[in-house]
C-alpha atoms as one frame of an Amber mdcrd trajectory, in Angstrom:
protein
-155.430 106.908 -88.122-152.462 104.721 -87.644-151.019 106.312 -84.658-147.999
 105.232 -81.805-144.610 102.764 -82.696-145.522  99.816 -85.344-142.296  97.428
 -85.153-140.564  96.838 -88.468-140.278  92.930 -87.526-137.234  90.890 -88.242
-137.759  87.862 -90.190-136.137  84.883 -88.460-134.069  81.951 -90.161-133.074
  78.677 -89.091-129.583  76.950 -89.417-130.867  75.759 -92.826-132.230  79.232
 -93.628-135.807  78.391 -93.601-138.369  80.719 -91.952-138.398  80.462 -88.478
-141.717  79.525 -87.303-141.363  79.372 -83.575-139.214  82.394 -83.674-141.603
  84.273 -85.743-144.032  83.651 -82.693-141.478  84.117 -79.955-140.653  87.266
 -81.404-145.169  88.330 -82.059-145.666  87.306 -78.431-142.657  89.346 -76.832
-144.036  92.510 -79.058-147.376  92.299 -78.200-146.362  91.700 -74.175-144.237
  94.988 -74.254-147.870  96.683 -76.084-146.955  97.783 -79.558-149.060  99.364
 -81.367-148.842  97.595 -84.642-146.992  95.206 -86.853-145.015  95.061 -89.938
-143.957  91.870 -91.260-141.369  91.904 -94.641-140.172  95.413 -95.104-136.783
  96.049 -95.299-136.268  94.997 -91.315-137.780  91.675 -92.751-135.149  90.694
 -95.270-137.715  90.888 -97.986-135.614  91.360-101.116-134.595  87.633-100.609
-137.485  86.135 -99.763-139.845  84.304-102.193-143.629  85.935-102.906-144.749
  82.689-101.080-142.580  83.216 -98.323-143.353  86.514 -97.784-146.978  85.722
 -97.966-146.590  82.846 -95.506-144.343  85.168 -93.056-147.119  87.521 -93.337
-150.260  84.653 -93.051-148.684  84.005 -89.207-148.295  87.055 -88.271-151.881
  88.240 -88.707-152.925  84.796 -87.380-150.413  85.601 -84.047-151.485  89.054
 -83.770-154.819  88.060 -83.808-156.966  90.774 -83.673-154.889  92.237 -80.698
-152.926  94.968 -82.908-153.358  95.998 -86.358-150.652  94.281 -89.329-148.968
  96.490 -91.875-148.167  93.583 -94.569-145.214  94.489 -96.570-146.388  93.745
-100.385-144.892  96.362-102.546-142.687  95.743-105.614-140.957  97.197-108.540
-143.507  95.497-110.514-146.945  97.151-109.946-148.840  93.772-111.008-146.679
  91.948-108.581-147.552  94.363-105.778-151.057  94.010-106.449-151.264  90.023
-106.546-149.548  90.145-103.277-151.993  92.748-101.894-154.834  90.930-102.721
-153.752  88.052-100.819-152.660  90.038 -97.761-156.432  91.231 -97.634-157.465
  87.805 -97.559-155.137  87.188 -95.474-156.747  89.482 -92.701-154.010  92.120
 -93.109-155.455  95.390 -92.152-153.368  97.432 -94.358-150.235  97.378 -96.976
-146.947  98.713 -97.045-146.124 100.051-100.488-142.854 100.901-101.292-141.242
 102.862-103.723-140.447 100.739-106.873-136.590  99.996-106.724-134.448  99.765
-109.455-136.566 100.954-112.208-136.680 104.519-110.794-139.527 105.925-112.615
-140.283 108.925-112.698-142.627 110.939-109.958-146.017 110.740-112.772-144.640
 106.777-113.000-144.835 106.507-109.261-148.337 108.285-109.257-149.488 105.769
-111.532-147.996 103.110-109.639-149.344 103.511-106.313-152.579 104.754-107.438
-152.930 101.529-109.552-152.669  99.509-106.357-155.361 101.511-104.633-157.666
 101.298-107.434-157.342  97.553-107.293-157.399  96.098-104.002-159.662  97.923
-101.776-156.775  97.975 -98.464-155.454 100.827 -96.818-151.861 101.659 -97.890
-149.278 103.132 -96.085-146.772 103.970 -98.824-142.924 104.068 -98.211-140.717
 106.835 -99.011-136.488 105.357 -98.419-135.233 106.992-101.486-131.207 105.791
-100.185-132.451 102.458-101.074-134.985 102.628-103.710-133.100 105.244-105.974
-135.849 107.250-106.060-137.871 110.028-103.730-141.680 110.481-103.595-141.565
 114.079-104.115-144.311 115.934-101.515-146.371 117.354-104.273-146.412 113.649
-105.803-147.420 112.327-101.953-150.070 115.202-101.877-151.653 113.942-104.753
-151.729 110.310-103.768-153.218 111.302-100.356-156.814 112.067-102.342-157.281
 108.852-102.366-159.385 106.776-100.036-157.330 103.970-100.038-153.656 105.986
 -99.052-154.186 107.078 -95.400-149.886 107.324 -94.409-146.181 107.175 -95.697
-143.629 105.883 -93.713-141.070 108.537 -94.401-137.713 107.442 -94.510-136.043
 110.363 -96.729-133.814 111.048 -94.161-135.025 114.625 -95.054-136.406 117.010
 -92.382-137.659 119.713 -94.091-139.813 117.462 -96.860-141.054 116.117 -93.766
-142.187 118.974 -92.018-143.706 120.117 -95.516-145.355 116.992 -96.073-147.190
 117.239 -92.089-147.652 121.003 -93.345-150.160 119.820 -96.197-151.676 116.459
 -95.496-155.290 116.145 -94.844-155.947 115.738 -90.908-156.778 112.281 -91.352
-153.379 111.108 -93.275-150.600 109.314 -90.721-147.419 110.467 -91.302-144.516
 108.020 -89.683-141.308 108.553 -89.595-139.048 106.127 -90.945-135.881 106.052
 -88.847-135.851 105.793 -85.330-133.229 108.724 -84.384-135.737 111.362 -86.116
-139.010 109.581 -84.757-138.909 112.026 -82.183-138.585 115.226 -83.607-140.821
 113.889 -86.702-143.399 113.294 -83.748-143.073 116.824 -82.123-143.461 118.463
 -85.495-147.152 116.965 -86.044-145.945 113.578 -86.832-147.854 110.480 -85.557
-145.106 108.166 -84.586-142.758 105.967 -86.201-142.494 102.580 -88.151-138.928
 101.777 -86.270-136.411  98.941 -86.234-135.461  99.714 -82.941-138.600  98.374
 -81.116-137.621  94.984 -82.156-135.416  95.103 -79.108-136.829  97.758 -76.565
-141.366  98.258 -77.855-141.824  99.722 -74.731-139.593 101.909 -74.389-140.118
 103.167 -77.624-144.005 103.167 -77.034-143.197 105.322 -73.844-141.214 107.623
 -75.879-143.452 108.935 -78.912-146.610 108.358 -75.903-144.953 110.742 -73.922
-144.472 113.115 -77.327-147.911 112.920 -78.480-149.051 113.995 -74.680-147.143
 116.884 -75.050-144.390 115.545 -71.985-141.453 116.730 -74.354-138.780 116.592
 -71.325-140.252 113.031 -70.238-139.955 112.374 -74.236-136.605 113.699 -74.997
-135.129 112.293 -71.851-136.089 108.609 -73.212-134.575 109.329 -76.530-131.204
 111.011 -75.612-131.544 107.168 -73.073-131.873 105.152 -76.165-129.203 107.562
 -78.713-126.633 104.390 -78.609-129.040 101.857 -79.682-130.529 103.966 -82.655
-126.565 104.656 -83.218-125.571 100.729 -83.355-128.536  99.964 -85.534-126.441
 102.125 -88.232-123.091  99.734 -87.815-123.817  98.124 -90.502-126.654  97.611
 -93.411-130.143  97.145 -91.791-131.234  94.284 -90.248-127.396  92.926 -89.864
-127.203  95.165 -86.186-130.639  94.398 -84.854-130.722  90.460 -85.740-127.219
  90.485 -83.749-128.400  92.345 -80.709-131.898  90.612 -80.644-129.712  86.861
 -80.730-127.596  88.399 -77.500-131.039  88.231 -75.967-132.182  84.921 -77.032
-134.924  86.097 -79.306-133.737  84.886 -82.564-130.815  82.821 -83.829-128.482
  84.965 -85.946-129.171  84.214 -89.600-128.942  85.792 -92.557-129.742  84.797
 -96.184-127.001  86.478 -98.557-126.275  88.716 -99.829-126.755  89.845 -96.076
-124.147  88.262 -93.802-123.362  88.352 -89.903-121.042  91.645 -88.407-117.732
  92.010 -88.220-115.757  91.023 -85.158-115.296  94.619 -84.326-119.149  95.342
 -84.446-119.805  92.410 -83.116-117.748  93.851 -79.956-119.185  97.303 -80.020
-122.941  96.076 -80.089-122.340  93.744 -77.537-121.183  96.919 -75.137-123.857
  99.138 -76.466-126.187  96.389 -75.343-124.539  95.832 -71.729-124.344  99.585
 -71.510-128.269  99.672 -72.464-129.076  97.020 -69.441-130.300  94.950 -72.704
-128.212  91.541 -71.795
């Protein structure tokens, strides 16, 4: 089972907007120092709705080739076009990906038979483990639980990243899974109580700028040390706060420049903060001991 904090990675850009290769591994290296549990290269954190397919392939090519064996890669491959999704799956198994993020198709909002269909397409066609992705704010759509319930028959769906925003469907989804089926929790200011409730962790943006910490945190939950647990969170409430400033990655490619990790690029129609969250990031991340 996929199990612990699995870091939603940034995708790094140079002045000319290219990928970032020696960022890419600066930023691999520092994540698997700090002992994450897992990868995700191109999800949302990763810019991937302005990427091309070959980029994202490439982005996710180094990453498994960084990681190297060490800790498992979640390649993000999903699309609003289910033949799309599973050309790019096919490569991220031969690749060396150990499993596939699968997100809800955007734009197209089918309905919750369509996104049966969809997903279980995928899994019929490329034999990978998929973690599929529930963010209905951005997608336009929500993987209803009985829909989710369904897909988790098959042997190919073993977790959701569950980004609904939407406690209760959460706790009813934990409710009925089958034991073996990872539920993560898609935001990091509900990874803890998503945790406590049966959860298994947490597919965060956060832990781009603080893995350990955020290991320590859902570690500590899982042990049953909820004081040790909640004490760490109510530590890191700013930081999940800031990372809401402004439209994800924009805050966490700011802070994670402040600290020399990255430099701060964005392709549009993404673009840097505004002066005043600029400001306010900057003291969140002083007040954090960060910079």
């Amino acid at each position: 089972m996929l199990e612990g904090v699995f870091t939603a990675l940034v995708t790094p850009f140079d002045k000319n907007l290219k990928i970032d290769r020696e960022g890419l591994k600066k930023i691999v290296d520092f994540q698997i120092k700090e002992g994450i549990s897992g990868l995700v290269p191109m999800g949302t954190t990763g810019e991937s709705p302005t990427v091309t397919i070959e980029e994202n392939m490439d982005v996710v090519e180094m990453v498994v080739k960084l990681a190297d064996g060490k800790v498992p890669v979640i390649a993000g491959t999903g699309s609003n076009c289910t033949e799309e999704a599973i050309k790019m799956t096919k490569m991220a198994k031969n690749m060396g990906a150990d499993y596939s993020l699968q997100v809800n198709p955007y734009y197209n909002k089918p309905t919750q038979e369509g996104l049966y269909r969809h997903f279980m397409t995928i899994a019929d066609n490329v034999d990978l483990p998929m973690v599929l992705y529930n963010i209905s704010s951005r997608t336009g759509v929500n993987l209803e639980t009985e829909t989710l319930l369904r897909l988790t028959k098959h042997e190919n769906i073993v977790a959701v990243k569950e980004a609904s925003g939407n406690l209760g469907q959460m706790m009813d989804v934990i409710n009925g899974k089958p034991k073996d089926f990872s539920v993560l929790s898609g935001d990091d200011n509900i990874a803890l109580p998503v945790t406590l409730m049966g959860g298994n962790g947490v597919i965060s943006v956060a832990s781009n700028i603080v893995p350990r910490w955020m290991e320590e945190m859902i570690g500590s939950a899982r042990k049953g040390h909820v004081e040790k647990a909640k004490a760490i969170h109510y530590d890191l409430l700013p930081l999940f706060k800031a990372m809401f400033l402004e439209t994800n990655p924009i805050p966490v490619k700011s802070c994670m420049s402040m600290m020399g990790l990255l430099e701060e690029e964005f392709r549009l129609p993404l673009c840097p903060p505004s002066d005043e969250n600029r400001k306010a990031l900057k003291e969140m991340m002083r007040g954090q001991g960060l910079i």
